[in-house]
C-alpha positions as CSV (number, residue, x, y, z in Angstrom):
1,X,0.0,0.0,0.0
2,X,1.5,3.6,-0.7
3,X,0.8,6.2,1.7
4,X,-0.8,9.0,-0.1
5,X,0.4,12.3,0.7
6,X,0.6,16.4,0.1
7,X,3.8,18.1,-0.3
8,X,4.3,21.1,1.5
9,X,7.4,23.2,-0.1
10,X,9.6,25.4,2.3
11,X,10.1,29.2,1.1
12,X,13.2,32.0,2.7
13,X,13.1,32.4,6.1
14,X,14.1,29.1,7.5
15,X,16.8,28.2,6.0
16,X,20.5,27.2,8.3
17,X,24.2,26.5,7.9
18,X,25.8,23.8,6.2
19,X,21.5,22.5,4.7
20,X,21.5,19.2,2.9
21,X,25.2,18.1,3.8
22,X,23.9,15.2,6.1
23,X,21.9,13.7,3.4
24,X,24.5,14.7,1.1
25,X,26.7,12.0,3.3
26,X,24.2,9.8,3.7
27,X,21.7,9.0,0.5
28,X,23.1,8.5,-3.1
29,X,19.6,9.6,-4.3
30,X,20.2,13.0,-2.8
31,X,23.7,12.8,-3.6
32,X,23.1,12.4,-7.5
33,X,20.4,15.1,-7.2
34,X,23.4,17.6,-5.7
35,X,26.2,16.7,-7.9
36,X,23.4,17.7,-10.8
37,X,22.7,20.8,-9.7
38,X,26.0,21.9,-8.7
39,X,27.0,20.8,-12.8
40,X,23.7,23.0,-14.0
41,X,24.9,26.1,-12.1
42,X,29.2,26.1,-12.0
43,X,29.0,25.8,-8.4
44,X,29.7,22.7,-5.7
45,X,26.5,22.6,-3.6
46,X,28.2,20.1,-1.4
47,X,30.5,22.7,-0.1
48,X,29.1,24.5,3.1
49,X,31.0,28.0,2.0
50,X,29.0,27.7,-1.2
51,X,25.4,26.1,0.4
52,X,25.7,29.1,2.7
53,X,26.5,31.9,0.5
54,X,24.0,34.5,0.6
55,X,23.8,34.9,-3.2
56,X,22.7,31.5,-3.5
57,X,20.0,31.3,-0.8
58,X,17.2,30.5,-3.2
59,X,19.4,28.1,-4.9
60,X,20.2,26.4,-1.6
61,X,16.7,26.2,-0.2
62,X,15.3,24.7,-3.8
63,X,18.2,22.1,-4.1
64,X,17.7,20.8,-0.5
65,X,13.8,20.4,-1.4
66,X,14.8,18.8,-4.5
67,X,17.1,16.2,-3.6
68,X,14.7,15.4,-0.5
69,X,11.9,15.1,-3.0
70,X,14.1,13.1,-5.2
71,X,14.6,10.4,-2.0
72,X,11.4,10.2,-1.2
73,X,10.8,9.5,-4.9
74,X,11.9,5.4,-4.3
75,X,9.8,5.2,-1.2
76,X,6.6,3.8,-0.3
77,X,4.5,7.3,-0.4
78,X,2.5,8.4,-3.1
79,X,2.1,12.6,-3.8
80,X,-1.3,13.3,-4.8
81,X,-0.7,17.3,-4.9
82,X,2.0,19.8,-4.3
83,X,2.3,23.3,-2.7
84,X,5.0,25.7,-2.3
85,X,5.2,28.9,-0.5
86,X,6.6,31.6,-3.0
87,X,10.2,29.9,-3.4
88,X,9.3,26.6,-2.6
89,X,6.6,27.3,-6.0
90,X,10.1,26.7,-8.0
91,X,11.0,23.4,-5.6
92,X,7.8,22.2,-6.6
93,X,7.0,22.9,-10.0
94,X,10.8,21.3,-11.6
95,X,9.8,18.2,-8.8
96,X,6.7,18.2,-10.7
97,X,8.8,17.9,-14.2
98,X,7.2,21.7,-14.9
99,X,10.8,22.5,-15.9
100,X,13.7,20.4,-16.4
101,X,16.1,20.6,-13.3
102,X,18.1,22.3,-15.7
103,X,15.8,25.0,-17.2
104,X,14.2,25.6,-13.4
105,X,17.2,26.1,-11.7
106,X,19.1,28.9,-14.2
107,X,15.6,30.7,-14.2
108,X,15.5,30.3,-10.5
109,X,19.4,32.2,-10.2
110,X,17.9,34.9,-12.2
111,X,14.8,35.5,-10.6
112,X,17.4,35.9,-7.3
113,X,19.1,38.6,-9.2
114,X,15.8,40.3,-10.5
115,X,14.6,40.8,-6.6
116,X,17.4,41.8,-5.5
117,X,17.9,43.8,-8.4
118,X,14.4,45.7,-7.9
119,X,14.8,45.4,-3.6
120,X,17.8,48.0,-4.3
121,X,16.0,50.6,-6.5
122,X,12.7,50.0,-4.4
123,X,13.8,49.0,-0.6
124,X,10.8,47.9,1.0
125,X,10.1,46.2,4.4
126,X,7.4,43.2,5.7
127,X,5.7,42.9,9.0
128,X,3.7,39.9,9.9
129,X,0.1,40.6,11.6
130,X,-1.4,38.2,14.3
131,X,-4.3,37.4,15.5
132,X,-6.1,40.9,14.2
133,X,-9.6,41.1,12.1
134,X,-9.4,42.0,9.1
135,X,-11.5,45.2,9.7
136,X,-8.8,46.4,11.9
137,X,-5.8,46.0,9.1
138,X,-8.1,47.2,6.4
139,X,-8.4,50.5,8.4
140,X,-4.9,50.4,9.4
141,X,-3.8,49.8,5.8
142,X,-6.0,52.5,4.4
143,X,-5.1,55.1,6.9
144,X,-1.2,54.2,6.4
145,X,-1.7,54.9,3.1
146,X,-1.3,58.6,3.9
147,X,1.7,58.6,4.8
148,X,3.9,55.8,3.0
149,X,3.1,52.3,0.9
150,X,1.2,49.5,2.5
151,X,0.3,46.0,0.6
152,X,-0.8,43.0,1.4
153,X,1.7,40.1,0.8
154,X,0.9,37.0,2.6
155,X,-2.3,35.3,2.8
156,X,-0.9,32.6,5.7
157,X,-2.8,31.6,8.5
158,X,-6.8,32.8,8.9
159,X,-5.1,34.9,11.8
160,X,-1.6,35.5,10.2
161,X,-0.9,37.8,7.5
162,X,1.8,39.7,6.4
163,X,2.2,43.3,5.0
164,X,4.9,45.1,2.8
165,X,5.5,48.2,2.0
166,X,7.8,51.2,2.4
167,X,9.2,52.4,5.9
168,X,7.0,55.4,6.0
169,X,4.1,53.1,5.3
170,X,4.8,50.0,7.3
171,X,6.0,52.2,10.8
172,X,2.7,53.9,10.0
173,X,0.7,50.5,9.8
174,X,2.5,49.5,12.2
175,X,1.6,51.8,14.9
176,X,-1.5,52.2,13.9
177,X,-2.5,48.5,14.8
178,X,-0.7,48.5,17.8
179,X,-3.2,51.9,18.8
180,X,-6.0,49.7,17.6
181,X,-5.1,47.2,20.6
182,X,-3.3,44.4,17.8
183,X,-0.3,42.6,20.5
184,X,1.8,40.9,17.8
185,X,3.2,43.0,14.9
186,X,6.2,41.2,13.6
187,X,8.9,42.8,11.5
188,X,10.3,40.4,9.0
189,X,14.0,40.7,8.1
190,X,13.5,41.3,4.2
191,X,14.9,44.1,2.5
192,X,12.5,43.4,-0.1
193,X,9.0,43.4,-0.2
194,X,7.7,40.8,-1.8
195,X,4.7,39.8,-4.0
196,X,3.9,43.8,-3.6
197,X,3.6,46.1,-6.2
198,X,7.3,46.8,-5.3
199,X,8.3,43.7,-7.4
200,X,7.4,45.4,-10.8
201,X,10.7,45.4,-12.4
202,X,11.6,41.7,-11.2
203,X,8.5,41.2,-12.5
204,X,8.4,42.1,-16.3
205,X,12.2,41.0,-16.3
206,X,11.2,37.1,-15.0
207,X,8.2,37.8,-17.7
208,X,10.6,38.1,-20.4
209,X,13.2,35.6,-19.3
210,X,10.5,32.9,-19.3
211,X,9.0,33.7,-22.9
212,X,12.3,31.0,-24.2
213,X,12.1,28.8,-21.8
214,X,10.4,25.4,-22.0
215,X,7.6,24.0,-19.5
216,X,5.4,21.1,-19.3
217,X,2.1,20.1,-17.6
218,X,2.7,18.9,-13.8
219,X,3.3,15.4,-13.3
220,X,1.5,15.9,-9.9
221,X,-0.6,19.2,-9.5
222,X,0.9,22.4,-8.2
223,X,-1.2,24.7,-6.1
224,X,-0.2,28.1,-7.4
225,X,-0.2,30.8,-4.5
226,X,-1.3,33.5,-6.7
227,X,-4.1,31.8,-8.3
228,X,-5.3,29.3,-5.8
229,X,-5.4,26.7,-8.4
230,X,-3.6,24.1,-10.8
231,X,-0.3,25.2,-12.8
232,X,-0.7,24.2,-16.2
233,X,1.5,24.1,-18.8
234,X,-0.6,27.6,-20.2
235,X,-0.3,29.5,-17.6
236,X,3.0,28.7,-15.6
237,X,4.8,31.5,-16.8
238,X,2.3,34.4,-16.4
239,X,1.4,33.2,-13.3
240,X,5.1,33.2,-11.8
241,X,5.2,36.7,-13.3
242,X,2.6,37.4,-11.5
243,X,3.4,36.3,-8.3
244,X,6.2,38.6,-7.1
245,X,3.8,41.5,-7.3
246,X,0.6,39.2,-6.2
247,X,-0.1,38.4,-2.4
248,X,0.2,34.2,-1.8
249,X,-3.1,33.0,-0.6
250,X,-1.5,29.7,1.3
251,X,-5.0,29.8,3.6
252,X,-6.9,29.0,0.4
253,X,-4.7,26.5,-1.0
254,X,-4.8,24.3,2.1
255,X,-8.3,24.3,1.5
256,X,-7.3,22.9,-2.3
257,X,-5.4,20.3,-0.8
258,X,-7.5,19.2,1.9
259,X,-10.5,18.9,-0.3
260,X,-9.3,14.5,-1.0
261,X,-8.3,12.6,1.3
262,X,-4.8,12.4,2.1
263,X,-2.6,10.3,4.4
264,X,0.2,12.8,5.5
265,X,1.4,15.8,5.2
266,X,5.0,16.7,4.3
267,X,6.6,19.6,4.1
268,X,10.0,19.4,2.4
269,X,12.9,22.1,2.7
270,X,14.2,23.9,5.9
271,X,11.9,24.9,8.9
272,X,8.7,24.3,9.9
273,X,6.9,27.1,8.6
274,X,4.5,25.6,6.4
275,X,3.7,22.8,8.6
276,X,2.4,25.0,11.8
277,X,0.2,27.4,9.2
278,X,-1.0,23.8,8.0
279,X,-1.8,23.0,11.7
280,X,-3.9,26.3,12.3
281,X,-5.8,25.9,9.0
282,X,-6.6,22.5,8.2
283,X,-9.8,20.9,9.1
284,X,-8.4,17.8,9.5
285,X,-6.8,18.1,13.4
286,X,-5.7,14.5,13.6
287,X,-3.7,14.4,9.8
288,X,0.0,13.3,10.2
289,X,2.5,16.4,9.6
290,X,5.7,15.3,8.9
291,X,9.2,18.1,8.0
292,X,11.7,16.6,6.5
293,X,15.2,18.6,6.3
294,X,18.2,16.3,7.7
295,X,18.7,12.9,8.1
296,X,17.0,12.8,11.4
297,X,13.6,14.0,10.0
298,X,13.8,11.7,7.2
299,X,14.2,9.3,9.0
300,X,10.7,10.1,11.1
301,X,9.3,9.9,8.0
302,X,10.8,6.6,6.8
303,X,9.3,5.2,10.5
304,X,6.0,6.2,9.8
305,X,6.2,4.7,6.4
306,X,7.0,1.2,7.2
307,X,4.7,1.0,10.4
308,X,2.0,1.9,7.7
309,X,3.0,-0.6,5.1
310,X,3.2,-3.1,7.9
311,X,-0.5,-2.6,9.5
């Protein structure tokens, strides 16, 4: 029996020193995947000084998920659908076969240059909401407005969402929920603020550095962020294009992925982000969440598995 599951793929924000060199150790599967990559992009991804090299955080983050992805491959679990947050949309979409490893990961190194690119000629900053009604941020928003830039950017949690925007507009915001009796207002450390109309220019640069480039249909569906539905082969590119200047609605695609039945839940790449939004948002309080980032948590996984295929 295979164990039917969603895959949950990490974005920024988690990621920590020397990812990936465990399994690199460990599992030829993950091995092979590395030793790809690093031949794609000129660079050894086995080497900590290059896995940790700020440049190549994106790259770093998208290789681990890959070669997890590709051990899990020869396992006893079947994916019935994928989701990514923002970054991890690139993890999933070349795990998917949407691009060739090849094709997804040289886009991927330009669309790192593109944001930082635009980040420098538009500096922006994010701060996370919690627990606020979305009367009060509407009003906060609106009001900020005034004074500096405020977008919404993150869709994450029914109670969590975060904001970018300008420093004029987000200290604005800022104190204006805090006034309005909202406890937790989180900055984020981004220099960039994402999936905001600050992303223009990275924006119609990825649109144009995509028209070449060849995609496919999904081997397993993709949950886009931006459009809370399937990548196809038709609309992959515009809707990438779209999402660095489109909020991610992750509350929404839960709700995709929840809606047939599923086994487990695994989310793939560093932290646990996606995997404690899941637990506030799914219906489902009794579904399996696995993470799955070093050898350790793989090997939770691998537990699970065979206890399954033995009952």
């Amino acid at each position: 029996m295979m164990v039917k599951a969603a895959y949950l793929f990490s974005g920024q924000g988690q990621q920590f020193e020397g990812m990936g060199m465990d399994l690199y150790q460990t599992e030829p599967a993950y091995r092979a995947l590395v030793d790809e990559a690093s031949q794609i992009l000129g660079q050894n991804f086995a080497k900590q000084d290059v896995i940790d090299n700020e440049e190549n955080l994106q790259l770093s983050i998208v290789i681990l998920s890959l070669g997890i992805a590709r051990i899990l491959s020869s396992e006893k679990i079947a994916p019935q659908k994928f989701l990514g947050l923002s970054l991890g949309e690139y993890s999933a979409l070349i795990a998917a076969n949407g691009f060739s490893i090849d094709e997804g990961l040289k886009v991927l190194e330009d669309r790192s240059k593109y944001m930082a690119e635009a980040g420098k000629l538009n500096p922006g900053q994010m701060v996370a909401v919690l627990n606020a009604s979305d009367d009060v941020m509407n009003e906060a928003m609106h009001a900020a407005r005034e004074f500096g830039k405020v977008y919404p950017a993150n869709y994450n949690t029914p109670k969590q969402t975060v904001f970018g925007g300008d420093a004029a507009g987000i200290n604005k915001f800022s104190a204006l929920l805090k006034a309005a009796g909202v406890k937790r207002v989180v900055p984020i450390k981004m220099s960039v603020a994402s999936h905001t109309p600050f992303m223009q220019m990275a924006s119609d640069n990825l649109k144009t550095r995509l028209e070449n480039v060849t995609v496919a249909q999904p081997n397993v569906p993709v949950i886009s962020n931006t459009i809370k539905t399937e990548f196809t082969k038709a609309n992959i590119k515009q809707t990438l294009a779209d999402q660095l200047v489109t909020p991610t609605y992750f509350t929404d695609c839960l709700a995709v992925i929840e809606a047939d039945p599923i086994d487990c839940l695994v989310e793939i790449g560093p932290g646990k982000a996606l995997s404690g939004f899941a637990k506030k948002t799914l219906k489902n309080k009794d579904l399996p969440i696995f993470n799955v980032y070093d050898v350790e948590t793989l090997q939770k996984l691998r537990n699970y598995l065979s206890k399954q295929e033995a009952n």
